[in-house]
C-alpha positions in Angstrom: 18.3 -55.2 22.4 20.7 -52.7 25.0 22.3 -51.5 21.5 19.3 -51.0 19.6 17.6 -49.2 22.7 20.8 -47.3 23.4 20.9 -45.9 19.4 17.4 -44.7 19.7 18.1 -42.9 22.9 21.4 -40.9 21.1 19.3 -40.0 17.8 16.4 -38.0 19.6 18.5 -35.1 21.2 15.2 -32.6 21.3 13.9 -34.4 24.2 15.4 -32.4 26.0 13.5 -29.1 24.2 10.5 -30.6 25.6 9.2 -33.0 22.8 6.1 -34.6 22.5 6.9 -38.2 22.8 4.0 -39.4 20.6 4.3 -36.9 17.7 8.2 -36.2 18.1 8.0 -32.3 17.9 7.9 -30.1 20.9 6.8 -26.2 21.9 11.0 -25.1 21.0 11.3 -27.1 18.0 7.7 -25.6 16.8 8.8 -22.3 17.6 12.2 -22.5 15.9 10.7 -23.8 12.7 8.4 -20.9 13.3 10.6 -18.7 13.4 12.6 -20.0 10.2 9.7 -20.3 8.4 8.9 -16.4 9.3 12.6 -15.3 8.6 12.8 -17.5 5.2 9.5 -15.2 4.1 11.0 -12.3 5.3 13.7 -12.5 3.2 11.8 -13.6 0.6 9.4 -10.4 1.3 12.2 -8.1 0.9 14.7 -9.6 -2.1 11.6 -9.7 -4.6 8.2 -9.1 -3.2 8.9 -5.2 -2.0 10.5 -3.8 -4.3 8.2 -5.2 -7.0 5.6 -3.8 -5.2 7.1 -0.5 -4.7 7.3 0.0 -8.6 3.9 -1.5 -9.7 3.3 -1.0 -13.6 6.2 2.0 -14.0 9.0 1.4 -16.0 12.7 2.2 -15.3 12.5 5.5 -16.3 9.2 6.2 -14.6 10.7 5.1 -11.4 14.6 7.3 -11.5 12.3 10.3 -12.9 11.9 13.5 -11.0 7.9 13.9 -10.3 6.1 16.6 -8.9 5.3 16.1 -5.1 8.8 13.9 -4.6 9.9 16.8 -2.5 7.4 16.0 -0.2 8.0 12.2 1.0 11.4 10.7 2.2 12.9 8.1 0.1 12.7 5.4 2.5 8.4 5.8 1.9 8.7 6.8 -2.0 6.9 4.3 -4.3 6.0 4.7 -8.2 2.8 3.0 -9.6 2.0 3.5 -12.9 -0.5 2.6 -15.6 -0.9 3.2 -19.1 -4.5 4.7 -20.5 -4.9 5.0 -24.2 -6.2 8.3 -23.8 -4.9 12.0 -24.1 -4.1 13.6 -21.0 -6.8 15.8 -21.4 -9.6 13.5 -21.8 -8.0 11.5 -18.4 -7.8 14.6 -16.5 -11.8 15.4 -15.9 -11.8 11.4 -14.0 -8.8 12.6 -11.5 -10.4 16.1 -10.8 -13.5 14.0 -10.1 -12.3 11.4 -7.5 -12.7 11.3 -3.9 -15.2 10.3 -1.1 -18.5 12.1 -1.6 -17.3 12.5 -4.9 -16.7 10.5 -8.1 -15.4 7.5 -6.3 -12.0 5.9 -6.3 -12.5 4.0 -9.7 -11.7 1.0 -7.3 -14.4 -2.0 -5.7 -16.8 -0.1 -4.6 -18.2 -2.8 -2.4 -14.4 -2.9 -0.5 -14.5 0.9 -0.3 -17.9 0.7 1.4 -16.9 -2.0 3.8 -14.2 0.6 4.6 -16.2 3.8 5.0 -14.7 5.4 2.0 -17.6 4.6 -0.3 -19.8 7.1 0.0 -20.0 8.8 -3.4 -21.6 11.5 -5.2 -23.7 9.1 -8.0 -24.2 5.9 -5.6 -21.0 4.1 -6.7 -17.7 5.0 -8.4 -18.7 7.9 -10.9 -19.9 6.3 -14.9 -19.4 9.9 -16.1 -17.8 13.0 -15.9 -19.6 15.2 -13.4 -19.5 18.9 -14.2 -19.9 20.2 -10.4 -17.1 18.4 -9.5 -14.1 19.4 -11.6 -13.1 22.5 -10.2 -10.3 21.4 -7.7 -7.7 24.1 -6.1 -4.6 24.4 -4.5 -5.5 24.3 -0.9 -8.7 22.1 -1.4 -9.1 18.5 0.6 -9.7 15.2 -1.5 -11.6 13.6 1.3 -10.4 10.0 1.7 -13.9 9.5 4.7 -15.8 11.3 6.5 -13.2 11.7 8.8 -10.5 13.9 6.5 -8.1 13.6 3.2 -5.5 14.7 1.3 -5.2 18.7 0.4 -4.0 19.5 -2.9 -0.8 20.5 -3.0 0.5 21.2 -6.7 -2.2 21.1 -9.8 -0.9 21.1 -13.1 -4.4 20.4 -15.3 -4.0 17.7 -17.1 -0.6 17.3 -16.2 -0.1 16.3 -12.3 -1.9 16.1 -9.3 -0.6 16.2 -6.1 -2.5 15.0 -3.1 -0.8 14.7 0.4 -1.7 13.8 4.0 0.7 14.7 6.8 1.0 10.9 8.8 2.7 9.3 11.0 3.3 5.8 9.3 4.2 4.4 11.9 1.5 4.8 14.7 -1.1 5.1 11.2 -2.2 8.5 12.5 -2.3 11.9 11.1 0.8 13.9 12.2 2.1 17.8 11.2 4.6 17.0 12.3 6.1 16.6 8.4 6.5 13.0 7.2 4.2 13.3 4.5 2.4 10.2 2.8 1.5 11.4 -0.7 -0.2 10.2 -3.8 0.6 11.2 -6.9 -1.1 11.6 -10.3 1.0 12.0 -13.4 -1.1 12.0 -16.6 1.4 12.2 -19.7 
């Protein structure tokens, strides 16, 4: 019975990390599973999850190309989405010029947009046509993401590119002249 007591003794070493004699796990061995668990999905996050994300629907080429308004955001921040419409350029164009709060929408959910404060638009909900008042957009012009600021147009090449950026500080998630740009990108081809 000493033996069998004394083998039971020498296989529970965490004990001493403060263990919960009924369930057999304590607050340090919580915490360091915690803590593997959040560095095992951190790893996972960035071998395969980021960079996916980072390159949404754009193929190779898409992603190595030079695109109007790259100038304007550091690699470290530079992501390509992409998406294929079965459409000329030209007939896409009118729904880009269009977009924006108190204006066409953001062809998104516009109950999420709402919710957000960026769902104010110009028709009720994300735009069902082209508007004709609302396709004259300029260099210098504001996109307005809320009613509290947007994105200026910064390059316009109808039905080519739009460029759309907000000085921000990505960081503190603040607007910031400073010159780290966060931009968005339209590139209809």
């Amino acid at each position: 019975m000493k033996g069998a007591r004394m083998m039971r003794q020498s296989r529970t070493a965490w004990p001493t990390l403060g263990t919960d004699r009924h369930s057999g796990t304590g607050p340090i061995r919580r915490r360091l599973t915690q803590t593997g668990w959040l560095a095992a999905a951190s790893v996972v996050y960035f071998a395969v999850i980021r960079g996916r994300l980072r390159t949404w629907g754009a193929s190779a080429e898409e992603v190595d190309a030079v695109l109007p308004g790259d100038d304007l955001v550091q690699d470290r921040y530079r992501t390509t989405h992409a998406m294929t419409i079965a459409r000329p350029p030209a007939d896409v164009w009118p729904w880009l010029a269009q977009m924006g709060y108190e204006r066409g929408g953001w062809y998104s959910y516009d109950r999420f947009e709402r919710a957000i404060g960026a769902g104010d638009f110009a028709e009720g909900g994300s735009a069902m046509r082209i508007v004709p008042h609302l396709q004259s957009l300029r260099l210098g012009d504001t996109v307005a993401l809320s009613q509290n600021g947007g994105l200026t147009v910064v390059g316009l090449d109808p039905p080519r590119s739009l460029v759309l950026h907000l000085p921000m500080d990505l960081v503190q998630r603040r607007s910031d002249p400073s010159g780290v740009y966060a931009a968005l990108r339209s590139l209809a081809s």
